[in-house]
N, C-alpha and C positions, 0 to 999 in steps of 0.2 A: 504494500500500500504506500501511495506517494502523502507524504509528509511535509506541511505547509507551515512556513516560518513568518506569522504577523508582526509588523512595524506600525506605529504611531506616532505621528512629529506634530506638535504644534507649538509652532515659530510666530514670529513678530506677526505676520502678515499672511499665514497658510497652513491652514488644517490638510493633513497629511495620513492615508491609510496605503498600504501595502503591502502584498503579500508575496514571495518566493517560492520556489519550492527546494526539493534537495538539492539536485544540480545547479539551484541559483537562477534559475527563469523567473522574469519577473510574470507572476499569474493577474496583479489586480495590482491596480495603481490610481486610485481616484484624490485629488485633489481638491480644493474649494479654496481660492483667493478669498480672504477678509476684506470690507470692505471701506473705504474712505472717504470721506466728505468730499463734495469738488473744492479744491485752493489748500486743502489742509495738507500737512508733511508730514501725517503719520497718524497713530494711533496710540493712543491711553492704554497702559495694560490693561486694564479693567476694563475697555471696551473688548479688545483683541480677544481676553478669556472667557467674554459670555458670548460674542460669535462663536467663539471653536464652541464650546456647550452645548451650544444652538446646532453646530454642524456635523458633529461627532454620532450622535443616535441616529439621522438620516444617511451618514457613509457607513455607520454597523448594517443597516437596513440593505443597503446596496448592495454591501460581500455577503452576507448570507445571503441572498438570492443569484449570489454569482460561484461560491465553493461550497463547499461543504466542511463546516468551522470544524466539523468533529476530528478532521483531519490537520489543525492545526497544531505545533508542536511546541511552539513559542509563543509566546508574545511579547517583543521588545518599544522601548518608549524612549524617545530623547525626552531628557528632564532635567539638563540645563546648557548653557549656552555652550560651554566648554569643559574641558577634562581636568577641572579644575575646585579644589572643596567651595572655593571662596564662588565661586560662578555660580548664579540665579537670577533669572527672569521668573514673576508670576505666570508666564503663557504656560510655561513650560510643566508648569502641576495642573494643568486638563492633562497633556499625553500621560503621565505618570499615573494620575486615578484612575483615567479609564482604561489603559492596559492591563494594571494591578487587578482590576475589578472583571476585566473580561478573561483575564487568566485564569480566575480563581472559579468561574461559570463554567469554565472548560478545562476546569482541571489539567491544567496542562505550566509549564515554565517560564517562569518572568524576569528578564533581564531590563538593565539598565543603561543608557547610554548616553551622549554630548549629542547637541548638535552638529557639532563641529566634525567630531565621531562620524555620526550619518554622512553627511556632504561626504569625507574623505572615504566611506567606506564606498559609497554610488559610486564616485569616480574612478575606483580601483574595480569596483565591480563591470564596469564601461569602457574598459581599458586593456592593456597588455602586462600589468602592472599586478595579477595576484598574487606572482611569485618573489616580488620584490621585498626583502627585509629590510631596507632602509632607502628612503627619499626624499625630496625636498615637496612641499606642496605649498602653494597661492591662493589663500581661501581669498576671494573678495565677492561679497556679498554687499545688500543695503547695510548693511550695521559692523560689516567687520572687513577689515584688509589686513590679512596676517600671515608673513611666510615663515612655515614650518618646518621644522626637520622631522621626520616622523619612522619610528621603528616600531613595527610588527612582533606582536606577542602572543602570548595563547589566551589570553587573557581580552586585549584590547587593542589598541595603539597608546605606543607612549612618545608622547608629543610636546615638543620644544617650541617656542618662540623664539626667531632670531631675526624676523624684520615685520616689516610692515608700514603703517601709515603710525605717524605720530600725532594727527591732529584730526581729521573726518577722513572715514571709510572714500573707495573708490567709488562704492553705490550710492553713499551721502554727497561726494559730489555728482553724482549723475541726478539725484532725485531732487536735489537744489536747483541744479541749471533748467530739469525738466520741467518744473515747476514757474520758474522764473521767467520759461518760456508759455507759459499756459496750460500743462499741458496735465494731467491727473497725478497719483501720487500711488504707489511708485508709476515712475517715468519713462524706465529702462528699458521695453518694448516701445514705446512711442519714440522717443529719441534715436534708439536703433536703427528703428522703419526709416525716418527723418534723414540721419544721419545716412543712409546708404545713396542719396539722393544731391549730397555735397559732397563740398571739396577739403584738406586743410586750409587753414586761413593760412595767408603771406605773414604776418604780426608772430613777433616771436613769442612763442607759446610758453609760460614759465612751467617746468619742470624742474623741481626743486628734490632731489636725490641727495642721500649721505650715507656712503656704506651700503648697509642693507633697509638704508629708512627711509620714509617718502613723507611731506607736505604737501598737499594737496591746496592750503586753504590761501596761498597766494594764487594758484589756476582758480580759484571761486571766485575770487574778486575781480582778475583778468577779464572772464566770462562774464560777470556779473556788467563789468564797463560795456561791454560789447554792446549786450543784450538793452540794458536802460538807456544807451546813445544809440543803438538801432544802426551802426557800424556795420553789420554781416549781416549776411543772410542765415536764419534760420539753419537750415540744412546745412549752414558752413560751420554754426557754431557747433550743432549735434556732432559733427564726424571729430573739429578736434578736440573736441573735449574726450572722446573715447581714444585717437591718436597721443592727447596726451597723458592719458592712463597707461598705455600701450606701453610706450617708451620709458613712466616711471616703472613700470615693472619688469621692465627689459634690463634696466640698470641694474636693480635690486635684483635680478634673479644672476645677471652675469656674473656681479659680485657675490653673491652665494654659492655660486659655483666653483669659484675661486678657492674661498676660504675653505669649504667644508668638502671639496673633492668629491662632490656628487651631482651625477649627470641627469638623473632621474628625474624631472618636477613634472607633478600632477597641478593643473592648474582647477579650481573648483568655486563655489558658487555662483548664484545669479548674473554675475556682469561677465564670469566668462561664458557665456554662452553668447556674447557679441561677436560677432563675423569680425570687426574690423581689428579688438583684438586679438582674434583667434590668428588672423593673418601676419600680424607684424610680428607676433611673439614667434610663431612658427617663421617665418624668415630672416628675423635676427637670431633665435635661438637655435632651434631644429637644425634648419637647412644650410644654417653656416658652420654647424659641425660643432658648438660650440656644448651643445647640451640636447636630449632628449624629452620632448614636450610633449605632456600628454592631456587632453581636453576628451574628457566625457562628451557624451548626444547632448544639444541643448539640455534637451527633456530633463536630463539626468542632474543638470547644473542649479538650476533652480531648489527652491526647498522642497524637498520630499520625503517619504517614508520608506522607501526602496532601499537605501544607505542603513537605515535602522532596521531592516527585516533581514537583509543581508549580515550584519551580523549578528542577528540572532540567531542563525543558522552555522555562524562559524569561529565566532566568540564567546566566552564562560560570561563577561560581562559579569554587572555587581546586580543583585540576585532579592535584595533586600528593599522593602517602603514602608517607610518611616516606620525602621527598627524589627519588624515582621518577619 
């Protein structure tokens, strides 16, 4: 009998269910975006955790009509932002009670996991990268830009910080510009679309790099002139604002490669699943021989439950809610 491994993610902005099976097929994958006031930049935890509430009983509804739960073997839950004691977000205690609580209905095992965990675990899942015990990986998402050194355990990943953004994420400057420009909240499909339609602007683009670290918040202001003197076009501002993500992360990762003698980077959430820098990063990195880049399916980039079901199936993961 084939044996079905459930995942649960709920993140800032996306209720998350899916299921695997032993081989790692993904079986059920349904999502639900949270939703956002028009002009607003974000959401209240306290709003974001009675959406998922709200969203969570109608996605159980769905998979029971689409597997047969009895075949379930797991149930794992991201239930906080990182692999970290001190890391907590309120969203993230809907995934933890309702996994804990559907486990217990189906008598079956309850693991534990990061967000951050999930994301790296998809993109290894989406990848060439299962058999790799150590690599560098680029989370850049709406809320986080952070390059990691990550080694493989039987247990989990045990995961370092050694660069990143020092002042707003990559996706906080996308959802600022997007926004600035009119445009909903998050921004990062609309701006994409937009941006495929432009050019880079001539104006030197400030990209501000040190080591393996990146500021982003003098390219906001850059953009920011652009945008309120109506200087560019639209479409020119979309493409370099992501050209200039492209490039800070092109520095920080060359230099990461330097220092830490490893060729291997997984590049992972929502903003890599941008074409423009999926392009630059594979041509300056990849294709120049300099290092090995590896970019999960859109699909896979975004937040989802896929990463967390996956290793529920191939992780011991922490087993325990609240003390239980």
């Amino acid at each position: 009998m084939t044996n079905y491994h459930m995942g649960i993610d709920t993140s800032a902005y996306t209720t998350s269910i899916a299921i695997v099976d032993e081989t790692h097929n993904v079986i059920f994958d349904d999502r639900k975006l949270l939703q956002v006031k028009q002009g607003d930049r974000g959401l209240r935890q306290q709003e974001a955790v009675f959406q998922h509430l709200n969203n969570i009983p109608r996605m159980i509804d769905t998979l029971s009509h689409k597997i047969d739960l009895t075949k379930v073997k797991t149930v794992s839950a991201s239930v906080k932002p990182r692999n970290l004691k001190e890391s907590y977000m309120p969203v993230f205690k809907v995934a933890q009670g309702q996994a804990f609580v559907v486990s217990r209905i189906l008598n079956t095992e309850y693991k534990e996991f990061s967000h951050q965990d999930g994301h790296i675990a998809a993109g290894i899942l989406g990848s060439n990268l299962k058999h790799k015990r150590t690599l560098l990986a680029f989370h850049i998402s709406g809320g986080t830009s952070e390059l990691l050194l990550v080694k493989d355990n039987k247990k989990n990943y045990d995961i370092e910080l050694i660069g990143g953004t020092k002042d707003i994420s990559a996706g906080q400057l996308i959802d600022r510009i997007g926004v600035r420009l009119g445009f909903t909240f998050p921004s990062g499909k609309e701006l994409d679309m937009l941006s495929q339609k432009g050019n880079i602007i001539s104006k030197n683009i400030p990209i501000n790099t040190h080591d393996t670290w990146i500021n982003f918040s003098g390219a906001e202001t850059f953009f920011y002139r652009l945008i309120d003197g109506n200087i560019c076009p639209k479409e020119d501002i979309s493409n370099s604002v992501f050209y200039c993500i492209a490039c800070a992360l092109t520095n920080v990762v060359i230099e990461a490669i330097k220092v830490y003698d490893i060729d291997d980077i997984l590049i992972i959430g929502g903003v890599a699943a941008n074409t423009l820098i999926r392009e630059i990063l594979n041509e300056r990195i990849h294709e120049s021989g300099i290092g090995k880049v590896y970019f999960p399916t859109p699909d896979y980039c975004t937040d989802n439950a896929i990463g967390t079901a996956f290793l529920g199936a191939t992780k011991s993961g922490e087993k325990s809610f609240g003390g239980l």
